[in-house]
N, C-alpha and C positions, 0 to 999 in steps of 0.2 A: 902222517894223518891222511886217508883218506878223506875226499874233498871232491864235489863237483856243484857245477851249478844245472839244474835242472829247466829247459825253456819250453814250455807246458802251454799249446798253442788250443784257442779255443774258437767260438764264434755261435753264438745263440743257443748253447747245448749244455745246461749247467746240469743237468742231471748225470749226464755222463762224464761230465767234467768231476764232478765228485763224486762217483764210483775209480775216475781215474786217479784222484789224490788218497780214496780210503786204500789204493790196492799200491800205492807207491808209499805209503806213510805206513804199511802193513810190511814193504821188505825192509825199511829202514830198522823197524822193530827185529824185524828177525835177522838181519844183520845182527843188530845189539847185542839180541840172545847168544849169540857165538863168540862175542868178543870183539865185533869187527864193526860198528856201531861206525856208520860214515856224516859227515859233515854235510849237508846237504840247503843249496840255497836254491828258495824256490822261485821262480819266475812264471808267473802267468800272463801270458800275451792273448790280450782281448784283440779280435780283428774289427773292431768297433759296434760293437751291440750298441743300440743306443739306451738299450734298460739298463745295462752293466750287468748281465745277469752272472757273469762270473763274479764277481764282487760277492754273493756269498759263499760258493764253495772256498773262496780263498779265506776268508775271513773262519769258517768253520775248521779250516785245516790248522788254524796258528791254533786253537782249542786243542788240538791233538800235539801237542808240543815234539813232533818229529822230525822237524825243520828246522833248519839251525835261523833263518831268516824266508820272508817271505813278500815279494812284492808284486805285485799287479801292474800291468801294462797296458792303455789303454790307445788306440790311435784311432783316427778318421778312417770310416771305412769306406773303402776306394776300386772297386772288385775286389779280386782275388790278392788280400796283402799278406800272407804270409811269408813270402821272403823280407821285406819291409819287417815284420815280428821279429823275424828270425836275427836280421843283422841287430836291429835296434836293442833286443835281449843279449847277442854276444857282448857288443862292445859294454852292456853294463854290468858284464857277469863279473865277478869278483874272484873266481877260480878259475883256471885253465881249463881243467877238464868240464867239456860241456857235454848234456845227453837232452837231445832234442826228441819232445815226444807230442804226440798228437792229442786233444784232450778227448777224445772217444778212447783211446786202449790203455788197457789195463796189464801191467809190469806181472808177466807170472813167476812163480817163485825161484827166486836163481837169477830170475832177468838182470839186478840191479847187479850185483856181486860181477855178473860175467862183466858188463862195463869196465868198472875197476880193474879187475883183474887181464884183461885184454888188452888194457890200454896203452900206448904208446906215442910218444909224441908225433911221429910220422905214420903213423895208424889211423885208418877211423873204423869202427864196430860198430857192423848192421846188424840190426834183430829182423825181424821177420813177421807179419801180423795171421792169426790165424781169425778171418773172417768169422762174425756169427750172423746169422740172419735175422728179420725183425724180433720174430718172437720171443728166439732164445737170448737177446739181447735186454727184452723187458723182463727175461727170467731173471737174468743177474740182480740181485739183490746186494745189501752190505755185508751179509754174509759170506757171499761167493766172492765178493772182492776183495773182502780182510784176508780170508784165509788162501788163495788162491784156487781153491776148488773150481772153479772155472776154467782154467788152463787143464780140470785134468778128466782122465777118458770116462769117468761116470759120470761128468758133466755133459761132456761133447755128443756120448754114444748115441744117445737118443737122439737128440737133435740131428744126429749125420744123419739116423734109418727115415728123417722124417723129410718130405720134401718143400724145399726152400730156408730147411732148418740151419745151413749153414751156407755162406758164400762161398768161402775159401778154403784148404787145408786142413780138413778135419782131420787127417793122418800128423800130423804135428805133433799133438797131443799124444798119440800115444807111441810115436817115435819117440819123444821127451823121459814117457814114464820107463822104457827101456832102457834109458839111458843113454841114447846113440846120440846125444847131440855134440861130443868131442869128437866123433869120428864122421861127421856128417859137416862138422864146421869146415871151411875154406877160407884159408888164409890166400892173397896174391889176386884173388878177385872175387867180385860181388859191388854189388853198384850201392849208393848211402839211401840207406830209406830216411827219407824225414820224418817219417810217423815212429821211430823208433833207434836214432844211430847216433854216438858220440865218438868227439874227436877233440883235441885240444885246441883251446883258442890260438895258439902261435900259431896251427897248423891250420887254420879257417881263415887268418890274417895272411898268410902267405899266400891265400889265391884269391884276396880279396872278399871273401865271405860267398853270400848267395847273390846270385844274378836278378835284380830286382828290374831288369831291362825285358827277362821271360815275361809278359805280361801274361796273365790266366791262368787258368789250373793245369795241374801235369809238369814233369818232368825237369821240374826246376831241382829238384835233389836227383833227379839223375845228371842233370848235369855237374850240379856240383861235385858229385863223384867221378864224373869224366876228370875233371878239373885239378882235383888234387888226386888223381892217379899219375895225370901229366905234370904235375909238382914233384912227382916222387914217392907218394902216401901211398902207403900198404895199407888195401882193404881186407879187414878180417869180417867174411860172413857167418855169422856166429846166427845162425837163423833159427835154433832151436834156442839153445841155450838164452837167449837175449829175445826169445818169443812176447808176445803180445797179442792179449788177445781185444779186438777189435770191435766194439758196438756198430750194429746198422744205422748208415744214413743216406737219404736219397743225396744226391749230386748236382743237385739243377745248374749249380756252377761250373758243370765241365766244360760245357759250348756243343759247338757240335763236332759229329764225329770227321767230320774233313780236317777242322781249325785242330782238333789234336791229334791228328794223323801225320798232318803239316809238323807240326810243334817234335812231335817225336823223331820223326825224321832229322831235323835240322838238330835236335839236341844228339840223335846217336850218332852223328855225324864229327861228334867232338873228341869220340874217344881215341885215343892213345894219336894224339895228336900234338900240337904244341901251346893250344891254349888252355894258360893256366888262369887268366884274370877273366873276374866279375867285371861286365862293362859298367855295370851299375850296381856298386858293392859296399862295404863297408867305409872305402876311403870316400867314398861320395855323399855318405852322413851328414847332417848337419850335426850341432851339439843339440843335446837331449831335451826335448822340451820338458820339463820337471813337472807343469799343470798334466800332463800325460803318464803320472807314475803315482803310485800309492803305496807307500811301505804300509803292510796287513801286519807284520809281526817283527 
């Protein structure tokens, strides 16, 4: 039986947050169609809204019965906590295989299948986000994210000719529709996107999880891929195939550009090195505050 647990990270953004569950509960379906119909537990980690506004896209997702279970996460919000999300959603997954995604991007079609199918207990599979910019982000509709038409080059085209109409990789898309994304994939390296990459729980417990000592945004999933490289983990960058496409948002969290210049620096400085442990990781846990968790379905 295909199985994973889903850790679906959010923070004041429910509108995109549920374009990200209509276009993740739309591959589950089309897995089904094939026969291949996967088990899927959802976890949404709130980084502490105090409206709870994710509290309804999670509740409107159990209506869509595509989730085999679904629970919400909610923690004090402290700056920047999504490592803090991130461990606190591993240790309650209930499957090994986890896929950690951002709740702005949206699973384009094929995205979910490559997981599965790439997976390996000493592996972890990164995707890849293809940026949209403000605009064509309010274009996406539930249309564009059931069916995945949004991942594809009659979606993109326009918005590339247009300017500001795209941040990132608008060549993605129609690298995709070609087909090149098994020959474009790299196995042996490629760094763990947090906005889009799964790996086994035994193999995230082996270097201690995410480093929740990186205070502020950036580079905390780069390091964790420095991390279990120096464990031994084979990255597969599957960056077409396990693509993603990404809603705009401003960043006012990132600091300034010295404090993550600094930050990067010190994090590329880990690779193919000998440090495999979170100083401040999963074994530094407390147990789970339960008032902090809502079973949705």
């Amino acid at each position: 039986m295909r199985e994973l647990t889903a850790i679906i990270t959010s923070y004041r953004s429910p509108r995109p947050l549920r374009l990200c569950l209509l276009a993740f509960a739309a591959e589950i379906e089309r897995m089904g169609a094939r026969g291949e119909r996967p088990q899927v537990d959802l976890i949404v980690a709130d980084d502490g809204d105090p409206e709870h506004q994710s509290r309804g896209p999670a509740q409107e997702a159990a209506q869509w019965r595509a989730f085999r279970s679904i629970r919400r996460l909610w923690q004090v919000h402290d700056g920047y906590g999504k490592c803090r999300l991130a461990n606190k959603s591993a240790l309650a997954a209930r499957t090994d295989l986890l896929l950690y995604l951002d709740g702005d991007s949206l699973l384009a079609p094929g995205a979910l299948e490559t997981h599965f199918r790439l997976a390996g207990p000493m592996r972890y599979v990164a995707g890849n986000q293809l940026r949209l910019g403000a605009q064509a982000s309010e274009a996406v509709d539930d249309s564009l994210a059931k069916s995945g038409r949004c991942a594809s080059p009659s979606f993109i085209l326009p918005w590339a000719l247009k300017k500001d109409g795209l941040e990132t990789k608008p060549h993605y898309a129609f690298l995709r529709a070609l087909g090149l994304g098994p020959l474009l994939r790299r196995t042996g390296r490629g760094g763990f996107n947090g906005g889009c990459s799964s790996l086994h729980k035994s193999l995230l417990e082996k270097v201690n999880g995410w480093d929740e000592a990186l205070a502020g945004y950036g580079f905390d999933d780069t390091d964790l891929g420095h991390r279990l490289q120096n464990a031994g983990a084979v990255p597969v960058e599957a960056r077409l195939e396990a693509m993603v496409v990404h809603l705009f948002h401003g960043r006012p969290y990132r600091g300034t550009e010295a404090a993550y210049e600094e930050k990067r620096k010190k994090v590329a400085a880990t690779l193919h090195g000998t440090q495999t442990q979170a100083a401040q990781g999963l074994a530094q846990q407390g147990a789970l505050d339960a008032s902090t968790w809502e079973d949705v379905a």
